[in-house]
C-alpha positions in Angstrom: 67.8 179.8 -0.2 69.5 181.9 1.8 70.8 184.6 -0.9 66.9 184.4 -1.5 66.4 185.7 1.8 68.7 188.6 1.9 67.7 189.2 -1.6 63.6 189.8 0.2 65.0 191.4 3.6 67.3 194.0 2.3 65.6 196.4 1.4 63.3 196.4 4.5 66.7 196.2 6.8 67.5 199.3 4.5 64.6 201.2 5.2 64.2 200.3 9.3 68.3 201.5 9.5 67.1 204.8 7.6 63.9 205.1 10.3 66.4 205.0 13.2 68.9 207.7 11.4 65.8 209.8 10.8 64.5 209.5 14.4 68.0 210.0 15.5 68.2 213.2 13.5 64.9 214.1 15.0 66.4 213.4 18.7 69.2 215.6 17.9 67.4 218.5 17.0 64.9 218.7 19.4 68.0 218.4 22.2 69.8 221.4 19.9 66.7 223.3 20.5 67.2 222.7 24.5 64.4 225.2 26.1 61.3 222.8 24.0 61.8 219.2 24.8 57.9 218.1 24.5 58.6 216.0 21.0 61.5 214.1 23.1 59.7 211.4 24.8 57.4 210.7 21.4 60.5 209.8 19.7 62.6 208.0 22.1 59.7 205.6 22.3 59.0 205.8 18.6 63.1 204.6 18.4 62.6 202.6 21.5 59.7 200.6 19.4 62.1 200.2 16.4 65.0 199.1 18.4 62.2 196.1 19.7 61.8 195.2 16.2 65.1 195.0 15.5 67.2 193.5 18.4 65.9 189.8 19.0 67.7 189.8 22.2 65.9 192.4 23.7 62.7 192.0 22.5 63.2 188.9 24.5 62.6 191.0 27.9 59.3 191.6 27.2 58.2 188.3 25.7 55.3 187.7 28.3 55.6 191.4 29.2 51.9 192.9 28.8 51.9 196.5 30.6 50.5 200.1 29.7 52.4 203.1 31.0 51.2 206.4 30.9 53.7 209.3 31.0 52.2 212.9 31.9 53.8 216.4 32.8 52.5 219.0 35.6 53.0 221.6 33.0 50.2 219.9 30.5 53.4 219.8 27.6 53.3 215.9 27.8 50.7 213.2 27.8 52.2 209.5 26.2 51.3 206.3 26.8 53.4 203.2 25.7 51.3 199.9 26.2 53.4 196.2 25.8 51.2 193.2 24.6 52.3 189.8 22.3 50.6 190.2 18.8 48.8 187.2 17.4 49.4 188.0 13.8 53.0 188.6 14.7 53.8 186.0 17.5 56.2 188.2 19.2 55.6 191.0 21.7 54.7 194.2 20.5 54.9 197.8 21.4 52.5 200.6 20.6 52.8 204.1 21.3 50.0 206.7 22.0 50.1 210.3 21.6 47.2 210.8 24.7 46.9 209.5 28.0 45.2 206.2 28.1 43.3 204.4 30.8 43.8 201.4 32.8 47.0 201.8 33.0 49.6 199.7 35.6 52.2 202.5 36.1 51.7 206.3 35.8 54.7 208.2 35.8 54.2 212.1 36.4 57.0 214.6 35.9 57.5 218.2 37.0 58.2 219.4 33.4 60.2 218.4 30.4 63.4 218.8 31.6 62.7 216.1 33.9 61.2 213.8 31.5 64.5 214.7 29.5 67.1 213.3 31.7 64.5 210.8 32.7 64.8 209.7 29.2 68.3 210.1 27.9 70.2 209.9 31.3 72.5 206.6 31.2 71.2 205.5 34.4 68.2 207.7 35.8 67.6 207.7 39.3 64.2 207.1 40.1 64.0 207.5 43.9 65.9 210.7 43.6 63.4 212.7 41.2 61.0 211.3 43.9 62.6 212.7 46.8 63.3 215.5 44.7 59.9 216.1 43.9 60.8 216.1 40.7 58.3 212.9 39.1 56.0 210.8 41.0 54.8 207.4 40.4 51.1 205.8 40.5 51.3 202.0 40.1 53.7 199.3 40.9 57.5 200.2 40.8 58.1 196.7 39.0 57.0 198.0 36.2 59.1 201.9 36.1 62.4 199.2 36.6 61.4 197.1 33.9 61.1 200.4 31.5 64.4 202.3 32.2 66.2 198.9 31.2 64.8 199.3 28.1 64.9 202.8 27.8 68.8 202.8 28.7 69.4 200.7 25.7 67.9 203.8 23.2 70.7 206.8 23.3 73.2 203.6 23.2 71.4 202.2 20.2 70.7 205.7 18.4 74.5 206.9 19.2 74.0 210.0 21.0 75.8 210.8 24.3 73.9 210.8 27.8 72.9 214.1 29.0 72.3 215.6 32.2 70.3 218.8 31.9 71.1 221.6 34.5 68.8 222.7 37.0 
């Protein structure tokens, strides 16, 4: 029974690992490209949504998680929205990424520009109360919520093998 199993699930482990190498690919060259990071945050949630799928232990931090997040920049380069809910058909929680700004939302996270959303997203610990002092992003909604996301959003340069950056000023 259980060679059956492997026999059925191969191919679709095959194809998620060959997802995550093309969005890693992807992640790599829109950080080559350095000056236009707007496609940055769209695919390290797209990976971010895969890596739920795949690792059971940390989909387990958002089993009763049900949140919507809404990510925008000053410049007008950046409008996505990530919303967490558990899926009937499923019976697991779920993630789902937009490509606008949504309403309703319990956190709204507002950076500068992309450089900030940059090493908001691939920085191995970002600093949340020093791009607000800073300046640098602000926050609309409970601060529960902006915690809960960078844990999950540490785990995606780890997951995807590419190093930390820190983008100078």
């Amino acid at each position: 029974m259980r060679r059956l199993f492997r026999r059925i699930f191969r191919p679709v482990r095959t194809a998620r690992e060959q997802l995550l190498k093309d969005l890693r690919q992807e992640m790599l060259e829109i950080l080559a490209r350095g000056g236009n990071l707007d496609g940055l945050m769209t695919v390290a949630l797209k990976a971010l949504r895969l890596i739920l799928l795949i690792d059971r232990d940390l989909r387990r931090n958002i089993r009763d998680f049900n949140a919507r997040y809404s990510f925008i920049c000053l410049d007008g380069n950046l409008a996505v929205s990530v919303s967490f809910k558990r899926s009937r058909f499923l019976r697991q929680p779920v993630m789902e990424v937009h490509d606008e700004a949504i309403d309703n939302t319990n956190i709204t996270v507002t950076f500068a520009d992309t450089r900030t959303m940059a090493e908001f997203v691939m920085s191995e610990s970002p600093d949340i109360f020093a791009g607000i002092l800073d300046n640098k992003l602000a926050l609309d909604g409970n601060l529960n919520y902006i915690l809960k996301f960078i844990y999950l959003v540490r785990h995606v340069p780890k997951r995807m093998g590419i190093e930390p950056i820190s983008c100078p000023a």
